[in-house]
Every structure is written in structure tokens, then in C-alpha cells.
N, C-alpha and C positions, 0 to 999 in steps of 0.2 A: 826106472822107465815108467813106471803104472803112476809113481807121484808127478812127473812130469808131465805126462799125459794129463791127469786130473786138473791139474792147474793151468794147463792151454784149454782144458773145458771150463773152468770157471773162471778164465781171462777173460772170451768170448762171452761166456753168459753176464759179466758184468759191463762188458761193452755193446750190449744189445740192448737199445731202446723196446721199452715193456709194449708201445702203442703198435709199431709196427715189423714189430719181431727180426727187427732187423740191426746191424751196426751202424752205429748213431751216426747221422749226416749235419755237420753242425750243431753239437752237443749244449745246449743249457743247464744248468742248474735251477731248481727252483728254492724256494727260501725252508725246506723241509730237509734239501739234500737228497732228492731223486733228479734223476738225470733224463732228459726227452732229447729229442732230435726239436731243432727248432719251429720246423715246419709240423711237426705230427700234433706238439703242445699247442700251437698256435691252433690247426683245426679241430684239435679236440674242445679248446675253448671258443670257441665260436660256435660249435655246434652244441654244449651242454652248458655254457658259461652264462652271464646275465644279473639278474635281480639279487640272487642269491650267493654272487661272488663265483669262484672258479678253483674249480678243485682242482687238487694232484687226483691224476688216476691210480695211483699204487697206493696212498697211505690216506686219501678224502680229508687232506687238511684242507682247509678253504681259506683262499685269501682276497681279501677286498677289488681288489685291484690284479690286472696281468702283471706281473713282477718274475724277471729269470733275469740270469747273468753267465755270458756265454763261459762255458770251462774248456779253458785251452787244454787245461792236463788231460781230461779223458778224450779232446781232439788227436796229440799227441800221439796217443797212445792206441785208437784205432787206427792212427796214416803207420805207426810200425807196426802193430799188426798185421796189415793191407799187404806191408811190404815182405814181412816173412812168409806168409801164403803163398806171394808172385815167386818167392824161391824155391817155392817147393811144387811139386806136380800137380797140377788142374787141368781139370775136363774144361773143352773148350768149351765156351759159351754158346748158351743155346742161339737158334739165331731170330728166337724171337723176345731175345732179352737186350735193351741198348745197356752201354757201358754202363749209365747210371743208377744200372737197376730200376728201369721201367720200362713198361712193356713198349714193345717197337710199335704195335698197331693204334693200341689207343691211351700212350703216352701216360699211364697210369702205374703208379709205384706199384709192384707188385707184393702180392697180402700170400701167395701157397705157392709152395716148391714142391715136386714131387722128389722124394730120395730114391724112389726106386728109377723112375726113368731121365733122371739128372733132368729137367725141364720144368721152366714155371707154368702152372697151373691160369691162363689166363682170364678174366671177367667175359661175363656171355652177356652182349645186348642184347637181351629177351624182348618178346613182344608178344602181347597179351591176344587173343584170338577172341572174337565179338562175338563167335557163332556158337561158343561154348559158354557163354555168359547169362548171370540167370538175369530175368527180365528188369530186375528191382537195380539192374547194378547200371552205371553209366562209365564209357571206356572214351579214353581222350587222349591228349597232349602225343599222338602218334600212338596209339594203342600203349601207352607206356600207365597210365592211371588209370583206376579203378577205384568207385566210389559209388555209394550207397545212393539211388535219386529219389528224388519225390513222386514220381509218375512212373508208373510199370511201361516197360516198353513195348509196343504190338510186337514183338519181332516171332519169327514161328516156333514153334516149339520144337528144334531142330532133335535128331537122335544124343551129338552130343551134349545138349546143351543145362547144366545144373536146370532144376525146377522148384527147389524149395529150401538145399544150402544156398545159399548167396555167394557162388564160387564161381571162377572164371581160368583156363587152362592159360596157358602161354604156346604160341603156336610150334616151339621148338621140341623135338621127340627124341630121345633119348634112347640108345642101347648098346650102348658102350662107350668107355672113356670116360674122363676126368672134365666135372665143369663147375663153374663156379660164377654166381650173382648174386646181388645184392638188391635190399629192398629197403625202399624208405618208408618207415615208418612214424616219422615224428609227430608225435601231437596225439597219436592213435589209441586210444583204450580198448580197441579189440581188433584183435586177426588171426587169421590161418596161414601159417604158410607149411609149403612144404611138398613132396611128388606124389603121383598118385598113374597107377597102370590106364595103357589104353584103354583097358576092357572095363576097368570099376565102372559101379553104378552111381548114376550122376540123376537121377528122379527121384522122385521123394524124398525118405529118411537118408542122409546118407551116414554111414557107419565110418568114423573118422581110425579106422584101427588097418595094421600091417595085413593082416588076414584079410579086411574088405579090398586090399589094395591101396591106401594112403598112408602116409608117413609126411607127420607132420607135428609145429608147434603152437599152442596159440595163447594168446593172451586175452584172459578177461579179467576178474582181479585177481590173479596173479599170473605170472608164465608156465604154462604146463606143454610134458610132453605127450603127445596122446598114442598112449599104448594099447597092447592087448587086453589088458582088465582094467582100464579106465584113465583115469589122467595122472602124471605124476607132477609134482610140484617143485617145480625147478628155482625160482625165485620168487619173493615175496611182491619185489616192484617192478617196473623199466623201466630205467628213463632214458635208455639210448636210441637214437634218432633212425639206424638201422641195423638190418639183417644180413649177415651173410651166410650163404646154403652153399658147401663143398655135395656133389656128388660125385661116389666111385663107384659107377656102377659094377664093372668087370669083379672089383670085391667088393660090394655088398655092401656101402657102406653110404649114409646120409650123414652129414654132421651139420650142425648149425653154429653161429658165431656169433658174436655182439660185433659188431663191424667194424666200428672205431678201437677198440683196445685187442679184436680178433682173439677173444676169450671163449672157448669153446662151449657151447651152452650147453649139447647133448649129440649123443650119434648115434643111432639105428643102426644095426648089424644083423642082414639080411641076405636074401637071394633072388635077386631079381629073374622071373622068368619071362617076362614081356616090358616093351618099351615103356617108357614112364616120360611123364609130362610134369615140368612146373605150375603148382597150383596155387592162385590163390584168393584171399575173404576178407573185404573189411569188415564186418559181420556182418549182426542186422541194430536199427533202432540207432544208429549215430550218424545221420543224416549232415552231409558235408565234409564229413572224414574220409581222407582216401589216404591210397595206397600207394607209391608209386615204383616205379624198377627204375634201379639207376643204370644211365646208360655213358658208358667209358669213349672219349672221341679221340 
């Protein structure tokens, strides 16, 4: 029984596309012999593909040219898998999931399942809050970007408002449950993301550590997480185009993602005792680079 078991766990794990952790929806091959959904290959090379040709995401071979050839056999072989599950007992579907596995509200494939409360984890369209923004920073396109401007803005110098990070809050507050956004970063050589308590200090120095009340990642030349004795060094480069932030708050928990392949970069294991807010920094000194939060319709 324990070998039978094993091996309906690594039928699944080989019928699951690496990009969107999920069982493959029109399955290709590419000429390496790794296998995508045809839709997740297609936006992963759009969004990282170009001058330098288009990599497989699992093994960075690169090839000239888009080149896949759809595979019937591992199609096959998910539609009878699909079909032994319908024979066996399953919790009804959430009812904020449609058949196809995306979200009912803003029609978006969904990236996190929770296992403990059988329900997907849906994207939060965030909105960025002007009145906690430091003056160097300019907010647009529907309070959804943020970006470094050339002229300080008069605006007053409100209690919440950053005064010397170049951070800006997102008007949504936090204290309990499960939530999940994403952040575009393409193009960007430096940022902050990440939560941060009502109560932290947001004037002068600010202390980017769990203790001061922020949890966060940032990149400048390289990706670091920023901890309690300083930064730890999580990758050498980035080139993915965005960010995704899982928080749990009820357990303590922040994780961060590469968005497109939803590789988990790092997670903070915490206790939160007051509301936390989404924060974030295009830095300083890269005048035109912005930030933006993707927003799911």
C-alpha cells in the first residue's frame, strides 16, 4: 500500500507543471524534454524572453527561437488522472474557485491553496495610500505605481507619512487571515517590499528589521532578506519581472515568491501583535523606475 501510495505521489508530481504548480492544462514539450502548460511557457517567455533567446525555466537551456510540440501522452495521462480523483471522495469546491481553476472574482489562475482550510488563497488589489508617501516619491496610474520624481512634493508632513526612507504604505490593514499580491518589478535595480506594523517609525532612520516592526526584501546588487543582524544574501541577480508576498498572519508567517515560476525566495516566522500594512520603495537615485501592484479584474 505505502508503494502504491508513493507512486500516485510521483504520478502527480510529474504531471504538474514547474511554472504554475499546478496539473498541466495543454501540456507541450520543449526540445530539452521538460514539459509547461502551453499558456504558462508562452507567458513566461514573453515576460523574460527577447534578444537573448528563451530559456526553459527548469534546466536554462536557451533556444533561438519559441519552439514546443504539444504532448498528447502526458495530456492523456492528466484527463485519467482527473478521472480517478472524480471517483474517489472530494471536498466540494470552494465557491470562490470556477471549474477551471481560476478565481471566480477576478478570473485569474490561481498561484496558493490553503491545505488547511481546503480554500484558494485569492490576489488582493492593493492600493497604495499618498498620505503615507515620502515626498520624493510620485503615486499614479490609480494609486497603483510608485516612483522616485524629480521635484519634492509640498505635501505636509502628515504623522504617517515616511520622511527620509522613500516608502509609501498601501491603504489596506491587516489582522488576520490569509493574503496574497503581487508586485511588478521589471526593469527595477532596487526595492523594498514587504509589511511593516501600524505603530513602526516611519521618520528619519528607519530600522528595516522584525524588532523595529518591518519584514521585508530588497534588492540592490543583489537580493537580500533583511533580518535581525543585518541582511542575508539570498541571490546573486533578478531578472524576474515580479513579486509575490503570501501573508499568514494568524501563524506568523511572511513568504515571498518569484511570481512567475512561484519559487519561494524566503519566509519570516513571526508573531504578529498589531495590524501590519503592505509596504513599499523604489529606492532612491533611479529617477523613472517604478514600482507597480498588479491588479487582477
Amino acid at each position: 500500500m505505502a508503494t502504491a501510495g508513493a507512486t500516485g505521489d510521483d504520478l502527480k508530481k510529474e504531471l504538474t507543471c514547474a511554472i504554475c504548480l499546478d496539473f498541466f492544462k495543454d501540456p507541450v514539450i520543449l526540445k530539452c524534454g521538460h514539459n509547461f502548460c502551453r499558456f504558462c511557457i508562452c507567458m513566461h517567455w514573453d515576460e523574460n524572453g527577447g534578444d537573448y533567446g528563451y530559456q526553459c525555466p527548469q534546466c536554462r537551456t536557451v533556444f533561438n527561437k519559441r519552439s514546443f510540440t504539444k504532448n498528447y501522452l502526458v495530456q492523456n495521462l492528466v484527463a485519467k488522472l482527473d478521472d480517478l480523483e472524480h471517483l474517489g471522495s472530494s471536498p466540494a469546491p470552494s465557491k470562490s474557485m470556477k471549474p477551471d481553476g481560476r478565481c471566480e472574482q477576478h478570473g485569474e489562475e490561481l498561484k496558493l491553496y490553503c491545505q488547511t482550510d481546503k480554500r484558494p488563497i485569492l490576489p488582493q488589489n492593493l492600493t497604495l495610500d499618498p498620505d503615507t508617501a515620502h515626498a520624493n516619491l510620485l503615486i499614479s496610474d490609480f494609486d497603483t505605481k510608485v516612483e522616485e520624481g524629480r521635484v519634492r512634493s509640498q505635501e505636509p508632513d502628515l504623522p504617517g507619512r515616511f520622511n527620509r526612507f522613500c516608502g509609501v504604505l498601501a491603504t489596506a490593514q491587516y489582522a488576520s487571515g490569509q493574503h496574497y499580491w503581487e508586485v511588478d518589478v521589471r526593469d527595477k535595480g532596487v526595492w523594498y517590499l514587504g509589511v511593516t506594523t501600524e505603530c513602526s517609525n516611519r521618520k528619519g532612520f528607519v530600522n528595516l528589521t522584525p524588532s523595529a516592526g518591518y519584514w521585508s526584501l530588497c534588492l540592490q546588487d543583489r537580493l537580500y532578506a533583511n533580518v535581525e543582524d543585518g541582511r542575508i544574501p539570498l541571490a546573486d541577480y533578478w531578472n524576474s519581472p515580479r513579486v509575490g508576498v503570501y501573508l499568514d498572519y494568524d501563524n506568523g508567517r511572511l513568504s515571498f515568491y518569484d511570481a512567475v515560476t512561484m519559487k519561494r525566495l524566503y519566509m519570516f516566522n513571526t508573531c504578529f501583535e498589531e495590524p501590519v500594512y503592505p509596504f513599499f520603495s523604489p529606492g532612491k537615485n533611479d529617477v523613472g523606475s517604478r514600482l507597480q501592484i498588479c491588479h487582477y479584474y
